[in-house]
N, C-alpha and C positions, 0 to 999 in steps of 0.2 A: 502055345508051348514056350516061344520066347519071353511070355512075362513072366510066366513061370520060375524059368528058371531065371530071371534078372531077380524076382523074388527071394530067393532062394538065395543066391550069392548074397543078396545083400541083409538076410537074416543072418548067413553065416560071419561075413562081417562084424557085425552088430554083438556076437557073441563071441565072436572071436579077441578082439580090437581088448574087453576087460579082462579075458583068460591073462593075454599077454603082459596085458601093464600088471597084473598080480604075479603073477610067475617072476615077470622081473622085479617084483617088489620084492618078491620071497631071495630072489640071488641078492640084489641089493643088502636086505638085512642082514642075510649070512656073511658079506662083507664088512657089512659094519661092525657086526659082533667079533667077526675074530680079529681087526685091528684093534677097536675098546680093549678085547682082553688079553690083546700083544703089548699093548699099550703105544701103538702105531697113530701117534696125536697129528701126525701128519697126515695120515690117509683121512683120518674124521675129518681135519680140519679141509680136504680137496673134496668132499663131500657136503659138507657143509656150505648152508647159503648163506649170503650174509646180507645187509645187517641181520643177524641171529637174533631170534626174538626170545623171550624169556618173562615171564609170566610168574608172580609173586600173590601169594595169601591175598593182597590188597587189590589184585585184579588189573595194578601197574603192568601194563608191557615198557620192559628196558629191552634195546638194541644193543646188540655189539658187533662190532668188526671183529677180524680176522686175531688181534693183539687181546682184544677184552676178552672173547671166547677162550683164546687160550689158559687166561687167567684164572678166568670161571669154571672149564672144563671139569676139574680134580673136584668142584662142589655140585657140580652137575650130576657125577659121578657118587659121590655118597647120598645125595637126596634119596632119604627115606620114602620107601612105599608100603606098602599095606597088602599083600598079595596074599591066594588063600590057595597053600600048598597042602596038598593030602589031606582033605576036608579041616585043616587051621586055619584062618589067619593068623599070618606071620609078618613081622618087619623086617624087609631087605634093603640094601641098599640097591641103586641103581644099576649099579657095577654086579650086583649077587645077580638082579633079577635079569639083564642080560644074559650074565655067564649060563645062568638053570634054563634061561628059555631056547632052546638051539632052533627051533622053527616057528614061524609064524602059523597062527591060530586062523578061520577064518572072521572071530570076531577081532582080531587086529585090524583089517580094514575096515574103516567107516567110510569108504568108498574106494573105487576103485581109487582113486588118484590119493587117499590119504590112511596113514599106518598111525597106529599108534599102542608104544608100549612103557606100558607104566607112566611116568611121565614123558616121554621123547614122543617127539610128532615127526614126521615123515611124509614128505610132500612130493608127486610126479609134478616135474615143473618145466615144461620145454622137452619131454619127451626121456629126464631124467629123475630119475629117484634124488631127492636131497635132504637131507637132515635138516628140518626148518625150524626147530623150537622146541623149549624145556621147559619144566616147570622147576620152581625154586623157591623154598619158603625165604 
């Protein structure tokens, strides 16, 4: 009976352990999105990891610190996507498809430890959600 139930605990664990890191991804986003559309570049930027990676047509990963990000932000922000609203596809910008998506999907995680919306990737890293990467023609 005692392996039993050691069993047992340690299934519920096991399933327990990704409910949690998704649930807190799902608060995390919701944070992200309403500073993006407050325009709170301070809260993205205490979220954000850095060196920030950023990913180009050419398959170049460029880094930036906390100064270059800043820079970038506002193009990060219009980077066009390709999203397929009410059986269209349609072109939003980054900033549209944000603001229309108020909650995550369960196909936004590609695992538990990793989100991803439209172009932004979103990384649990040390037991925190962080904003790790964009894409950028």
């Amino acid at each position: 009976m005692r392996a039993f139930t050691v069993c047992l605990v340690f299934v519920v664990l096991l399933i327990a352990v990704p409910v949690v890191a998704v649930m807190d991804g799902d608060i995390f986003y919701s944070k992200f999105r309403s500073a993006v559309l407050q325009s709170q570049i301070k809260t993205v930027v205490a979220v954000a990891r850095f060196p920030f990676e950023v990913r180009g047509t050419d398959d170049n990963v460029r880094h930036y610190d906390e100064s270059g990000f800043r820079k970038i932000f506002g193009e990060l922000l219009a980077q066009k996507e390709l999203v397929l609203t009410k059986g269209q596809v349609v072109e939003l910008t980054m900033y549209e498809v944000l603001k229309e998506k108020e909650n995550l999907a369960a196909h936004d995680y590609l695992n538990k430890d990793f989100i991803r919306v439209g172009d932004f990737e979103f990384q649990l890293l040390d037991g925190k959600w962080r904003f790790t990467g964009a894409y950028l023609n």
